[in-house]
N, C-alpha and C positions, 0 to 999 in steps of 0.2 A: 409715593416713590421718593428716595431721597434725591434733594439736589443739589447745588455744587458748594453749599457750607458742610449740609452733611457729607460730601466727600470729601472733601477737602481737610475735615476733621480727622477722618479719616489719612488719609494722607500724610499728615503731620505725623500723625502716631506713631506709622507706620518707616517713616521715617527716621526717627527716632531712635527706632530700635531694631530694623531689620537691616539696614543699608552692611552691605558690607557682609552680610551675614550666608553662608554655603546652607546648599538644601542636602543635607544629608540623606533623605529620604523622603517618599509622596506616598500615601495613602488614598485611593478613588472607594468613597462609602459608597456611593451614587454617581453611577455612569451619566445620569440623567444633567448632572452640573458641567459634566468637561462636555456637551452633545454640541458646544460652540465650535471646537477642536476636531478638526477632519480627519486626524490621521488616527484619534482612537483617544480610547483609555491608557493604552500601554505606551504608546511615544508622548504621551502627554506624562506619564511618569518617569519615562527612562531619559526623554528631554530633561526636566527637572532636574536630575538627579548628579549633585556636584555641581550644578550653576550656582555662581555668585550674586547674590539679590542688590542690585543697585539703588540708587535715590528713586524712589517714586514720583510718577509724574503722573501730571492730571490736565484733561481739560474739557470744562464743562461740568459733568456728571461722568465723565469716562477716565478710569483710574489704571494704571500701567505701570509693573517693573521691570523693570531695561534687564539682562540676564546678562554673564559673562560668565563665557567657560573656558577655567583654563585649566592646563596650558593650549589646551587644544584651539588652535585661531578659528575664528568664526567665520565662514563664507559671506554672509549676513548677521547684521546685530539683531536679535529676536528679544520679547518681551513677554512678561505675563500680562496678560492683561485681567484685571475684576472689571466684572457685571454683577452688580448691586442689582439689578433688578427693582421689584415690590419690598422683598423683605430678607435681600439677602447681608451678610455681618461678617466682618474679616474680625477673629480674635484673635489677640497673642496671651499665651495662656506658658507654665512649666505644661512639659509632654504628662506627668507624673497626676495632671490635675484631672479630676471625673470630664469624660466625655459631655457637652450641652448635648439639650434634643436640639434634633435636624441638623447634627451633624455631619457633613457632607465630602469633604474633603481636608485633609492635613497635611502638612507640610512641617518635617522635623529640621529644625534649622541648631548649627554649629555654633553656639553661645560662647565658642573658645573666641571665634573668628570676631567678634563682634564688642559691643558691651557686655564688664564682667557682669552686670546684671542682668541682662537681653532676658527674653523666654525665649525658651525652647523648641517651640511647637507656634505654629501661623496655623489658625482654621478657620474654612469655611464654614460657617454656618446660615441655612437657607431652608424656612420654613416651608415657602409655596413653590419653591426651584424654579422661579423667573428666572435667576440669577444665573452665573455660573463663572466660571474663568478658563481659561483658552489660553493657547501662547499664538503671537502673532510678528509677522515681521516688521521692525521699522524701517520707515524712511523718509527722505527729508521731505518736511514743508515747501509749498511752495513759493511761501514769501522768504522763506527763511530756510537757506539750503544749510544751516550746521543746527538748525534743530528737527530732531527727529520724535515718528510718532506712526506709530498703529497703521498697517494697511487698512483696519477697520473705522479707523477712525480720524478721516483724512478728508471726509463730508462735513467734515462737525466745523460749526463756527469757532472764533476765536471766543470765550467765557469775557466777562466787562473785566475782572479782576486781572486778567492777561495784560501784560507788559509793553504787549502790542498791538492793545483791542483801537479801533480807530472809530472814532464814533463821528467821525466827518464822512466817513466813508457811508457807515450805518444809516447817516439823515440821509443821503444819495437814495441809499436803496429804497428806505420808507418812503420819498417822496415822490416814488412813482407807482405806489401801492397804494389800490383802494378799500384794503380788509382793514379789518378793526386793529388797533393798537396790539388790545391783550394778542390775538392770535400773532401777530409778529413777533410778542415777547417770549412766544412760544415755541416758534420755529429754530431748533434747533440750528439748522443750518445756515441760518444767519446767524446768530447769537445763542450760545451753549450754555447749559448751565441754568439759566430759567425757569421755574415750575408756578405751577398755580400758587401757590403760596408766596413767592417775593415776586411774583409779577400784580398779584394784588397788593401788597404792600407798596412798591414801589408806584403803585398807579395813584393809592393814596396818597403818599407824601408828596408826588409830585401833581396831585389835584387834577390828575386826568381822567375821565371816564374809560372803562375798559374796551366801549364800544366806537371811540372815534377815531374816525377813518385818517390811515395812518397819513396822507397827503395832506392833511388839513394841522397837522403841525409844523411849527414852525422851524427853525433849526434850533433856538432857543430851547422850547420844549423837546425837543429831543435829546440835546445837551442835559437839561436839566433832569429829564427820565431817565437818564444813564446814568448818571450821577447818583440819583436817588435810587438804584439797584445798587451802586456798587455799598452804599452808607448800609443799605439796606442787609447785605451778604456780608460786609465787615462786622456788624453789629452782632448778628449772627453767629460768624466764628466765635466772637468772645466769648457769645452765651452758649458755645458746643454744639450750635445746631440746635432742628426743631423736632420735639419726639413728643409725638401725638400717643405713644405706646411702647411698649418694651422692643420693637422691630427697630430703632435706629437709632444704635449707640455705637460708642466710639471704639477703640480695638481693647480697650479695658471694661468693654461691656455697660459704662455709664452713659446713660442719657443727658440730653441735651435741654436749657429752657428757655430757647429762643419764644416757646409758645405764648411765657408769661408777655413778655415784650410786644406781642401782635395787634394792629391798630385797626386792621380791616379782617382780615382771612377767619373765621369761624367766628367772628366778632355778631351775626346776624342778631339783632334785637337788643342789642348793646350800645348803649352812647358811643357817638362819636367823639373819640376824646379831645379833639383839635377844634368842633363845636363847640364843646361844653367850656373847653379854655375859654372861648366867647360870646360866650353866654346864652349861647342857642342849647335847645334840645332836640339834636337830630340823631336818629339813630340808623346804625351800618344795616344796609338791605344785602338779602341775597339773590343773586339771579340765575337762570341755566345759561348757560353759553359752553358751547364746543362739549358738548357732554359730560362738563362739567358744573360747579359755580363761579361765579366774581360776585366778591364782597366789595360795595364800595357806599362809600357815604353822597344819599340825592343832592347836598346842597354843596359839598367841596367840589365831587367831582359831576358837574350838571350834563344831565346826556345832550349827544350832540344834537341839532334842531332835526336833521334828517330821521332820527328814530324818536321822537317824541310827533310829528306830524304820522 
């Protein structure tokens, strides 16, 4: 599933070349994409249709265009919202160009309105239809009553790359929690944006085992695993994100090589490179945990004494 570099990649793109831009027209290929949207396939079109597509916002893994219709004043400001899903793809493509498979929904967008270059045509595209997009109402935060966001998405923590992420706050939380690290890195709703992939990374560079209990860090270590997300998620953008296969690329369709970069996450029977700089030969294990794996190295990050007895 992608997570918040690969959206965020997204986001940029999308940015780029839609802000500003009128939906001249919505196409539903597959009912089964808008099934987020309660009021239908049809107010899901006829909404659309003549809204101005705003700056795209993001937070976490949750992707969102603010709408404006004018002239008509809005009762409420409403947005679109993308659900990426497993293996869902927002392209900007000319309307002119062959339809991709799992094409699912389009969106003809006003090129006059926008850049003289802009494309034409925003499409969903969605293999396994996890995905989908929906329109939802905003409103405000409630730390922050002038930014607004998703009635859907109003549980979600603040992502580390956020402006306003407080990770004083974060040690508070972890220090009266007895679960493992990883699973914290994972919870959503404290911290957005996280996936199996850079919460093993980040648990490497920051020499933490995935299994120690999250009380038993210090603030230091906390500080310093946050940190080591956020280098770890910057690094990342540079490289366009991580694409294990042709499912997550960017709105021009190119994939990402965060993967060459990767120190721990599928690294299993591989040196670890941060050993081998000194002179050991230890190599990256895989384990199950949470129904998934953690890839970490036995000797940087040593399990804690409680699951070795």
């Amino acid at each position: 599933m992608p997570e918040l570099p690969e959206v965020e990649v997204v986001r940029r793109g999308l940015s780029r070349w839609i802000t500003n831009q009128e939906v001249l027209d919505v196409e539903v290929l597959d009912p089964r994409s808008v099934r987020r949207h309660r009021q239908g396939p049809i107010d899901f079109v006829t909404s659309l249709r003549q809204a101005v597509l705003e700056q795209p916002q993001r937070r976490g893994k949750y992707l969102w265009i603010p709408l404006h219709h004018a002239p008509i004043e809005q009762k409420s400001p409403t947005a679109l919202v993308v659900h990426l899903g497993m293996s869902g793809q927002i392209l900007l493509s000319h309307h002119s160009a062959p339809a991709p498979h799992h094409l699912r929904i389009r969106l003809r967008l006003d090129s006059a309105s926008g850049h003289g270059q802009a494309p034409t045509e925003l499409r969903f595209v969605d293999q396994r239809i996890f995905g989908g997009l929906y329109l939802d109402r905003l409103v405000p935060t409630a730390d922050e009553p002038d930014e607004l966001i998703p009635t859907t998405v109003t549980h979600i923590g603040r992502d580390p790359l956020d402006n306003h992420f407080d990770v004083d706050h974060i040690y508070q939380v972890l220090s009266k929690k007895q679960t493992a690290i990883k699973r914290a890195l994972l919870d959503q709703n404290l911290v957005s944006g996280i996936g199996n992939i850079y919460a093993d990374e980040a648990l490497w560079r920051a020499k933490i085992h995935y299994n120690r209990p999250c009380n038993r860090l210090s603030r230091k270590q906390v500080r310093t695993l946050y940190q080591c997300v956020q280098k770890v998620m910057e690094q990342a953008l540079k490289e366009g994100g991580t694409s294990f296969d042709a499912l997550y690329v960017n709105v021009n369709g190119e994939s990402g090589y965060f993967d060459r970069s990767l120190n721990a996450y599928h690294q299993e029977g591989k040196y670890c490179r941060r050993c081998l700089a000194e002179g050991y030969d230890t190599f990256i294990r895989r384990d199950k945990f949470m129904n998934r794996s953690s890839y970490y190295c036995p000797r940087c990050q040593r399990k804690p004494r409680t699951t070795q007895r």
